[in-house]
TIMI-2910 file (N, C-alpha, C, CB; in pm, 1 decimal, decimal comma, always signed):
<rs>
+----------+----------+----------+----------+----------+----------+----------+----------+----------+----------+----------+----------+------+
!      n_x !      n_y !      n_z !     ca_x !     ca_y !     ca_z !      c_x !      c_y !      c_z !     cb_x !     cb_y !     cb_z ! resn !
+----------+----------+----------+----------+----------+----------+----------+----------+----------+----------+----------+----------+------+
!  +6835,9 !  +5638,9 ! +10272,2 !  +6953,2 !  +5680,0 ! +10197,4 !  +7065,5 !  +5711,5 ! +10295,9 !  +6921,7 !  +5802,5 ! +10107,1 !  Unk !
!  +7169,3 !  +5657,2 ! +10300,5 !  +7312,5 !  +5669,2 ! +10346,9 !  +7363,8 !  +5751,8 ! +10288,0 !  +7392,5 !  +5568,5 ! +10339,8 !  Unk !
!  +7491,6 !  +5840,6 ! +10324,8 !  +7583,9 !  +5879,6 ! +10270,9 !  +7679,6 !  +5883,5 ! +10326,0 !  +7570,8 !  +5959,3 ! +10230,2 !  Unk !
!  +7807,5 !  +5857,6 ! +10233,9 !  +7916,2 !  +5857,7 ! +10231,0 !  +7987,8 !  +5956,1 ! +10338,8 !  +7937,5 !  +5874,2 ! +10108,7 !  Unk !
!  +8098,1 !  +5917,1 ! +10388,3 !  +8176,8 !  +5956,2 ! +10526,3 !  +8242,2 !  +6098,7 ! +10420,8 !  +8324,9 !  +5800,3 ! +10611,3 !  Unk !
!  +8273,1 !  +6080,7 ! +10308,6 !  +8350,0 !  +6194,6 ! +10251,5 !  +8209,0 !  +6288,8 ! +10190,2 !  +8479,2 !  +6134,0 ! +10116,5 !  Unk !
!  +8074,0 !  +6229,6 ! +10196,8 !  +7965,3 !  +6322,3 ! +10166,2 !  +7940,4 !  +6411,8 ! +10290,1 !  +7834,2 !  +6243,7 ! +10125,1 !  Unk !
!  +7955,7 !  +6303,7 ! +10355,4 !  +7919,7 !  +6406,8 ! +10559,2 !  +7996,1 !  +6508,2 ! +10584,1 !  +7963,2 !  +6314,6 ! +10728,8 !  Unk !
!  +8127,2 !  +6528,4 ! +10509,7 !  +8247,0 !  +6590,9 ! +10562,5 !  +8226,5 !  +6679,0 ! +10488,2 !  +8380,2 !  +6533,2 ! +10563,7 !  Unk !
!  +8185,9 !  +6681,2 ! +10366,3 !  +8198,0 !  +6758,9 ! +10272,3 !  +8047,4 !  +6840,8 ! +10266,4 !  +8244,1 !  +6675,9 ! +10148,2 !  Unk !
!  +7945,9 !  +6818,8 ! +10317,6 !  +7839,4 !  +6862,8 ! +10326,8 !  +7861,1 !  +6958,6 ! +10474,5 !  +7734,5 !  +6743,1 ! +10317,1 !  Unk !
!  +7958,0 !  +6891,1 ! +10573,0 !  +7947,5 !  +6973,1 ! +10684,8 !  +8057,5 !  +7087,6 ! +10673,9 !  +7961,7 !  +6886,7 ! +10813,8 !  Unk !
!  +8138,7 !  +7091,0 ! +10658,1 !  +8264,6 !  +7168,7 ! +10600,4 !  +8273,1 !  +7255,3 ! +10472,5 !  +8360,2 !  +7075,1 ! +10577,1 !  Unk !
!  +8187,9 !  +7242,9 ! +10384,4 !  +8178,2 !  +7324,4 ! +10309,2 !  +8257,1 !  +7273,5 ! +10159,3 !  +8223,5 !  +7441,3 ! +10382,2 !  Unk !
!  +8315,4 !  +7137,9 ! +10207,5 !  +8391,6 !  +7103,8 ! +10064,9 !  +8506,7 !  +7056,0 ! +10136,2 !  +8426,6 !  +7237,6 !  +9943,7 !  Unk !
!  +8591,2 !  +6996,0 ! +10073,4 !  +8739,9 !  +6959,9 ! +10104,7 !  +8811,3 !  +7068,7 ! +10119,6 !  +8808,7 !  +6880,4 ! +10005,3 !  Unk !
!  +8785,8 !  +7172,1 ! +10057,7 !  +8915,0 !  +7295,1 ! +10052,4 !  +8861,7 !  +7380,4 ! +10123,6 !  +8963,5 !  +7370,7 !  +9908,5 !  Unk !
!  +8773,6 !  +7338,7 ! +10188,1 !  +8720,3 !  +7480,2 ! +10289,6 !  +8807,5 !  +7537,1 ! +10381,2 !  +8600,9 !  +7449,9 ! +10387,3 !  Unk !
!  +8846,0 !  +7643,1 ! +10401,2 !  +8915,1 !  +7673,3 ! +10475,2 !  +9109,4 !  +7732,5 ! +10438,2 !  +8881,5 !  +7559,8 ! +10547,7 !  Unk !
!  +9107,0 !  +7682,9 ! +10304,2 !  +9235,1 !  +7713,7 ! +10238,2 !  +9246,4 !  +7796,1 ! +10166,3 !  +9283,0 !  +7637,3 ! +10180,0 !  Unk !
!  +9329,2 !  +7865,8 ! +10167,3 !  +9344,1 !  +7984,7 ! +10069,0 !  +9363,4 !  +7976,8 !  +9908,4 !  +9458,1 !  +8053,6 ! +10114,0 !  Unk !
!  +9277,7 !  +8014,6 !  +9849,4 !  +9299,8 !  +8018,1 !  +9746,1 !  +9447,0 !  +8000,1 !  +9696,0 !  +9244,6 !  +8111,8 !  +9719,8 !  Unk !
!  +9454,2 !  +7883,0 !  +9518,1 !  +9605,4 !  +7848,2 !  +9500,0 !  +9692,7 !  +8013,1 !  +9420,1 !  +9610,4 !  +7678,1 !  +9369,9 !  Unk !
!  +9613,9 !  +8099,9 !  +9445,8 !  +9652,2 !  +8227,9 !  +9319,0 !  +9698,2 !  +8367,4 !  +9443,2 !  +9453,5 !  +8286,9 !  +9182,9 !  Unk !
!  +9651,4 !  +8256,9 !  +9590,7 !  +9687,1 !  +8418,6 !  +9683,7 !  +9833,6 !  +8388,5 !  +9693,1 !  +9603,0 !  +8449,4 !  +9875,7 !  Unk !
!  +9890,5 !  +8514,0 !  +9694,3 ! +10029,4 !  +8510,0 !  +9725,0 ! +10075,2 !  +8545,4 !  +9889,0 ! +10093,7 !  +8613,0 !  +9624,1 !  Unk !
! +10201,6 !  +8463,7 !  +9947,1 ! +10216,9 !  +8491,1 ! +10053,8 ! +10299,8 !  +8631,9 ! +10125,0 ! +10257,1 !  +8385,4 ! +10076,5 !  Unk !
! +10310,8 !  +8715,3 ! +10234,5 ! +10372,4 !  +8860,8 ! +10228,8 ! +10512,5 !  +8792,0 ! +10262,8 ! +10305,1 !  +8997,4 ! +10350,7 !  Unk !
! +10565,0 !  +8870,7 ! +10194,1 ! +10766,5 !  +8901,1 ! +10221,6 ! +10772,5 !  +8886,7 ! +10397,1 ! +10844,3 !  +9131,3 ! +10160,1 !  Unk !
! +10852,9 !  +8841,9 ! +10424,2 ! +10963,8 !  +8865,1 ! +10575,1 ! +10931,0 !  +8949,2 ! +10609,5 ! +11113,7 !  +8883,8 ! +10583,6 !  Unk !
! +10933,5 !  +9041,1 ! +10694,0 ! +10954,8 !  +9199,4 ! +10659,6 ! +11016,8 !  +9273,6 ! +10809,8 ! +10779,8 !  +9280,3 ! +10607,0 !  Unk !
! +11075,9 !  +9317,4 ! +10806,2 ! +11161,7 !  +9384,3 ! +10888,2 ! +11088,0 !  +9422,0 ! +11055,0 ! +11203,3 !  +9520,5 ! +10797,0 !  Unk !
! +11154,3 !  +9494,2 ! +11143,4 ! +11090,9 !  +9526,9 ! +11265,2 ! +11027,5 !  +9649,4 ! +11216,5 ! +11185,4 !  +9542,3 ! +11393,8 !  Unk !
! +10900,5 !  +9664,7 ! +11302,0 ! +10846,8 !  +9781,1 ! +11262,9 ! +10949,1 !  +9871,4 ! +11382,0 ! +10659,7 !  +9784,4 ! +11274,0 !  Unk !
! +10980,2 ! +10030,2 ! +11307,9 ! +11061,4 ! +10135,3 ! +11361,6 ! +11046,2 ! +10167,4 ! +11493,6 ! +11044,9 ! +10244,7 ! +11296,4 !  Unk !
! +10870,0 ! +10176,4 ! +11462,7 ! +10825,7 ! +10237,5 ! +11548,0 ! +10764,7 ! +10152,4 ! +11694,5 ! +10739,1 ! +10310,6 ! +11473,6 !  Unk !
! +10792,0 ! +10037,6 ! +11691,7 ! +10778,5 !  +9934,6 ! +11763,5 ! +10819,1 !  +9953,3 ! +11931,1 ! +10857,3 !  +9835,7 ! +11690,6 !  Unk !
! +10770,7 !  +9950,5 ! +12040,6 ! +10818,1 !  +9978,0 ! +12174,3 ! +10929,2 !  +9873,1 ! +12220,8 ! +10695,8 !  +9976,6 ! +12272,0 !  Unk !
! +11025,4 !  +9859,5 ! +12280,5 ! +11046,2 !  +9746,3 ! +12320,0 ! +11103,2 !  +9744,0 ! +12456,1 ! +11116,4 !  +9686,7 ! +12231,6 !  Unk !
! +11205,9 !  +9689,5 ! +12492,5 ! +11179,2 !  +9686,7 ! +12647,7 ! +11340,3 !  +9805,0 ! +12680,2 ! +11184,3 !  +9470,5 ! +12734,0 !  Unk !
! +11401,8 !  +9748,9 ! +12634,5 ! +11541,4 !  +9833,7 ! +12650,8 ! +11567,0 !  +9862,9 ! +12475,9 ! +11696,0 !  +9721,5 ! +12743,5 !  Unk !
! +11604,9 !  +9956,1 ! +12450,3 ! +11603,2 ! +10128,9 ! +12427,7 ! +11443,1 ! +10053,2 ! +12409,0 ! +11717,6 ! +10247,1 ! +12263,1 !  Unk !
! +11351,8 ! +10213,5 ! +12448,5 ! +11175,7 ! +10185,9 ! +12408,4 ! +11157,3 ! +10134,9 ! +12228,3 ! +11068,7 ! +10378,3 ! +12433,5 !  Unk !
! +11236,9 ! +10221,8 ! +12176,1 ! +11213,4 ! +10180,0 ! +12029,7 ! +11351,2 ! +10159,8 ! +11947,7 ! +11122,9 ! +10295,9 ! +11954,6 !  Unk !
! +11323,7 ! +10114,3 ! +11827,9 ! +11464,9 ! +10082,2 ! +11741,0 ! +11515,9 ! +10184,3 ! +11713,3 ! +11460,6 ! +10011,7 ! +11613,1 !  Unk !
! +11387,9 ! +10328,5 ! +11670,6 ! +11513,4 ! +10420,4 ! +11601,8 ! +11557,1 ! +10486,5 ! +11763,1 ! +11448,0 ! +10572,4 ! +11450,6 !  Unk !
! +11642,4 ! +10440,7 ! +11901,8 ! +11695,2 ! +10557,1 ! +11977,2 ! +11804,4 ! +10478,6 ! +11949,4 ! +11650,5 ! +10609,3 ! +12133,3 !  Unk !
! +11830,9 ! +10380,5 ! +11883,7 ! +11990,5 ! +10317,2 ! +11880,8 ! +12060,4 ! +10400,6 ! +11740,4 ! +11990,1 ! +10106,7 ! +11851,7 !  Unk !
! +11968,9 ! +10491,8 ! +11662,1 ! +12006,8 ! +10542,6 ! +11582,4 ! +12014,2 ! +10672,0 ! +11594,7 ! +11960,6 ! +10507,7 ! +11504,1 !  Unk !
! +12116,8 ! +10748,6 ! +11592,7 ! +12131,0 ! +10898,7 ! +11628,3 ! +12036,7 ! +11013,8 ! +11507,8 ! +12319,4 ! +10931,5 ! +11621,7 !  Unk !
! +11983,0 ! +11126,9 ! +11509,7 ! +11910,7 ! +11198,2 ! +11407,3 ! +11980,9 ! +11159,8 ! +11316,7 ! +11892,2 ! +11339,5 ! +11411,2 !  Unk !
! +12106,4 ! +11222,9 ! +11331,1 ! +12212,1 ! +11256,3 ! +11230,1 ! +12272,5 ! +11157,7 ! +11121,8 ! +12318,5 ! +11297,5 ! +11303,7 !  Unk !
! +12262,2 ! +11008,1 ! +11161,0 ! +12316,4 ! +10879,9 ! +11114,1 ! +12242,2 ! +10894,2 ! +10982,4 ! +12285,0 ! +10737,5 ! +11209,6 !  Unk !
! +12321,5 ! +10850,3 ! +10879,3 ! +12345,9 ! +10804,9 ! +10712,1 ! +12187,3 ! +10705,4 ! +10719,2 ! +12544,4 ! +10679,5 ! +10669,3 !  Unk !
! +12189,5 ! +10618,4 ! +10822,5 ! +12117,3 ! +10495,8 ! +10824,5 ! +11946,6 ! +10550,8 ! +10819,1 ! +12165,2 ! +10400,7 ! +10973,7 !  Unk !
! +11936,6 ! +10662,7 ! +10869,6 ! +11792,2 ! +10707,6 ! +10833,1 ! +11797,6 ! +10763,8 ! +10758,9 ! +11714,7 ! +10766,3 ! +10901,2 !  Unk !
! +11855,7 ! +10799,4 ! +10662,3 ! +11869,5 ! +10825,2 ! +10499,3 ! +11817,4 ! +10761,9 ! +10448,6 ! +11973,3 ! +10820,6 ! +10431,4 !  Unk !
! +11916,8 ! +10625,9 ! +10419,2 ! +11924,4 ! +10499,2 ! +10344,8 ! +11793,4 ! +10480,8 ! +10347,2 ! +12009,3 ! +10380,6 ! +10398,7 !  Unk !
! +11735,3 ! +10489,4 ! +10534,7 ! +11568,8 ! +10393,4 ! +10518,5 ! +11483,7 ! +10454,7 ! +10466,7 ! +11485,5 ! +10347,8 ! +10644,5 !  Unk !
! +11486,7 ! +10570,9 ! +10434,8 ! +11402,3 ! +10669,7 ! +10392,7 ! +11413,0 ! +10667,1 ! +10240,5 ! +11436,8 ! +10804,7 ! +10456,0 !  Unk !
! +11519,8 ! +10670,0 ! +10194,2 ! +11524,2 ! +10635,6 ! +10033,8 ! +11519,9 ! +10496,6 !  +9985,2 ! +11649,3 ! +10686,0 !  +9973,4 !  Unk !
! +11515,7 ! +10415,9 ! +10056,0 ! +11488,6 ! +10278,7 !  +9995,8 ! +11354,3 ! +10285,4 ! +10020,1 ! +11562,8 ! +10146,3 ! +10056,9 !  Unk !
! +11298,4 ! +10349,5 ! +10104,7 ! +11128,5 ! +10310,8 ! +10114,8 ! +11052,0 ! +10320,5 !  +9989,2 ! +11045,5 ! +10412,5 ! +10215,2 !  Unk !
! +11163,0 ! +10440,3 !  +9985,7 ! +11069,5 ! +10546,0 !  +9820,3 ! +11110,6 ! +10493,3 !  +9715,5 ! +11109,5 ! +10731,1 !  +9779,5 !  Unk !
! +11171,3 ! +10451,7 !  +9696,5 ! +11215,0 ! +10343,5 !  +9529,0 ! +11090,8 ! +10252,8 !  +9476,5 ! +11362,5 ! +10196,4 !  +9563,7 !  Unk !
! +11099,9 ! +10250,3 !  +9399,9 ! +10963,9 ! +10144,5 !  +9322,5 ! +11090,6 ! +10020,2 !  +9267,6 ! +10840,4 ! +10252,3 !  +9131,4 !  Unk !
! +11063,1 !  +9938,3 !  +9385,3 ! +11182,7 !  +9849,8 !  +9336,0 ! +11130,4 !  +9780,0 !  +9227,4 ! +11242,9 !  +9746,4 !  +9442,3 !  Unk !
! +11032,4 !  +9729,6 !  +9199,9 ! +10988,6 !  +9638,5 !  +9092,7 ! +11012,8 !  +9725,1 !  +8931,9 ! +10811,2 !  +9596,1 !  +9128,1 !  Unk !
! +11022,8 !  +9822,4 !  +8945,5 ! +11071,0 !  +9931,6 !  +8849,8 ! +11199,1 !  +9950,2 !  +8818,1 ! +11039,0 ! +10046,0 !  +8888,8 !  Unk !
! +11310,5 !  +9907,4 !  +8934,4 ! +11409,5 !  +9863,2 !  +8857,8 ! +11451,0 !  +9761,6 !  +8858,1 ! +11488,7 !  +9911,9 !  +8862,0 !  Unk !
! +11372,4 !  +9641,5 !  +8814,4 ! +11396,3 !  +9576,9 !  +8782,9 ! +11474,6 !  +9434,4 !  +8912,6 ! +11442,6 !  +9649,7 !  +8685,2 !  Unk !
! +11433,0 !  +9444,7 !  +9018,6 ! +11480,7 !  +9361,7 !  +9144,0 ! +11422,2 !  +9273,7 !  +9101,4 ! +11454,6 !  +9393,0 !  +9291,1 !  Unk !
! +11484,2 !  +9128,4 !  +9116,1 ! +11436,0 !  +8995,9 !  +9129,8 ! +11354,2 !  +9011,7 !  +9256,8 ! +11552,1 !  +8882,9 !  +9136,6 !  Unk !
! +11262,7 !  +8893,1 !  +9270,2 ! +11182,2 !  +8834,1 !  +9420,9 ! +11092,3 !  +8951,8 !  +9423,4 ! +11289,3 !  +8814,7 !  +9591,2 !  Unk !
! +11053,6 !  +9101,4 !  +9379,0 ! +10993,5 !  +9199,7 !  +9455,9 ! +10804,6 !  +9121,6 !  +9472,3 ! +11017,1 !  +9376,6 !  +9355,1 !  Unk !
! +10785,4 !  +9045,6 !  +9423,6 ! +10643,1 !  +9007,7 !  +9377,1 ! +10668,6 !  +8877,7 !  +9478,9 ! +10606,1 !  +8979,0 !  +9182,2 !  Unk !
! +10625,0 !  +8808,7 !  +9558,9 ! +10626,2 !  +8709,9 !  +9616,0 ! +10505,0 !  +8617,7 !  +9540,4 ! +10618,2 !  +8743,5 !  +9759,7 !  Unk !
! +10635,4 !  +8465,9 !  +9584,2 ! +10560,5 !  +8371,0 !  +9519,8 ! +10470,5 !  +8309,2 !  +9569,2 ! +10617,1 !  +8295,2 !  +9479,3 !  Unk !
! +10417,7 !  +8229,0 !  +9518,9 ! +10265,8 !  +8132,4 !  +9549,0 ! +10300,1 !  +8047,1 !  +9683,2 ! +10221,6 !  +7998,9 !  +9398,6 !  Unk !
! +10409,8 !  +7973,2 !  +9674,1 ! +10412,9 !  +7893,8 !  +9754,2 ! +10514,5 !  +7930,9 !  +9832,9 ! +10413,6 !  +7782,7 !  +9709,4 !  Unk !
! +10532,1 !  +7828,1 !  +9912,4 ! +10668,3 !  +7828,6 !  +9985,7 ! +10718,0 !  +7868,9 ! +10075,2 ! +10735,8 !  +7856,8 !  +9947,2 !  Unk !
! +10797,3 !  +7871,5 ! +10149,4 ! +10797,0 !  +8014,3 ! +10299,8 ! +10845,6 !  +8134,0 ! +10213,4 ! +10947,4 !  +7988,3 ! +10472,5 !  Unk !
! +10767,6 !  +8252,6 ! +10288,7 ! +10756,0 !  +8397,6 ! +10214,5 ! +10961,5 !  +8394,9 ! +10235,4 ! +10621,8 !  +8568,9 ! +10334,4 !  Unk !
! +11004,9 !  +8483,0 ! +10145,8 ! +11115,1 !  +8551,1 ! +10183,8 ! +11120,5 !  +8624,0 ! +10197,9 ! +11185,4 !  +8558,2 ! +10153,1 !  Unk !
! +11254,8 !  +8750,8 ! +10224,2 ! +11267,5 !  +8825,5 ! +10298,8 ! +11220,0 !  +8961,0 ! +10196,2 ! +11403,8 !  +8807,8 ! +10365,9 !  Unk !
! +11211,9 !  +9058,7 ! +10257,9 ! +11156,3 !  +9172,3 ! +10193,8 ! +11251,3 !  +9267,4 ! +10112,9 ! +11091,4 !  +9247,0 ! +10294,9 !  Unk !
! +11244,2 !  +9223,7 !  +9976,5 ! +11398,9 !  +9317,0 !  +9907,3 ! +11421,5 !  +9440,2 !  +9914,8 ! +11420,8 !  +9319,4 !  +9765,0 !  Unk !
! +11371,6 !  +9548,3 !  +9959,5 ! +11361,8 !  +9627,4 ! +10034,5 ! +11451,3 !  +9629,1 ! +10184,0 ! +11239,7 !  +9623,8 ! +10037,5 !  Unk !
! +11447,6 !  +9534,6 ! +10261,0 ! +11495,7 !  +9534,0 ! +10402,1 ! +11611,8 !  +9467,9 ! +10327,8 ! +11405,7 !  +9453,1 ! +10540,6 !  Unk !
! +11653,2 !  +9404,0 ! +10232,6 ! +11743,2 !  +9333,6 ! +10159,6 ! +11900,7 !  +9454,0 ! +10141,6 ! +11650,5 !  +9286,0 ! +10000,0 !  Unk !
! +11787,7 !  +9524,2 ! +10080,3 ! +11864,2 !  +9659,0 ! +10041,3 ! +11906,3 !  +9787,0 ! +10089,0 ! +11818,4 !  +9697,2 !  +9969,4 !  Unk !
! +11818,9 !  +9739,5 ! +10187,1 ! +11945,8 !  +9807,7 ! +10310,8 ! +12033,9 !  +9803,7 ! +10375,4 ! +11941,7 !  +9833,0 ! +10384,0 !  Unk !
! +12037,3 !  +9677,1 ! +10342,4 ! +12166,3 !  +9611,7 ! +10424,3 ! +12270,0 !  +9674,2 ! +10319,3 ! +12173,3 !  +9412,3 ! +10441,0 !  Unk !
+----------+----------+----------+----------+----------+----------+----------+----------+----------+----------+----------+----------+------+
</rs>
């Protein structure tokens, strides 16, 4: 008994789709620099930001919003496609 070049492949591999993600996983948003991130000049992102600056407000209250609660387009990322950006980091701008 012979078998087929697509039986060999498929017997050794586990199937044709071995290895692919399910069509129902969704891909993650863009998503911003992490804060707390080291980098080479200033060590991290927040020393370009003073205590005092509006801008660690903003990030602090956009974190806490349940955006899908009011109602933001995109907050749920889709199936396919390249992820976009994180409406959240959107909305801070």
């Amino acid at each position: 008994m012979t078998l087929k070049l697509a039986d060999r492949v498929k017997s050794v591999r586990g199937g044709f789709n071995a290895g692919l993600a399910p069509l129902d996983s969704r891909m993650a948003h863009i998503s911003g620099s992490d804060r707390s991130q080291l980098l080479l000049l200033p060590e991290a992102i927040a020393d370009y930001v003073g205590v005092e600056n509006p801008v660690r407000f903003i990030d602090a209250f956009v974190d806490g919003l349940d955006l899908r609660s009011l109602g933001l387009a995109r907050v749920d990322a889709k199936v396919t496609g390249r992820p976009g950006y994180d409406p959240g980091d959107l909305l801070k701008l």
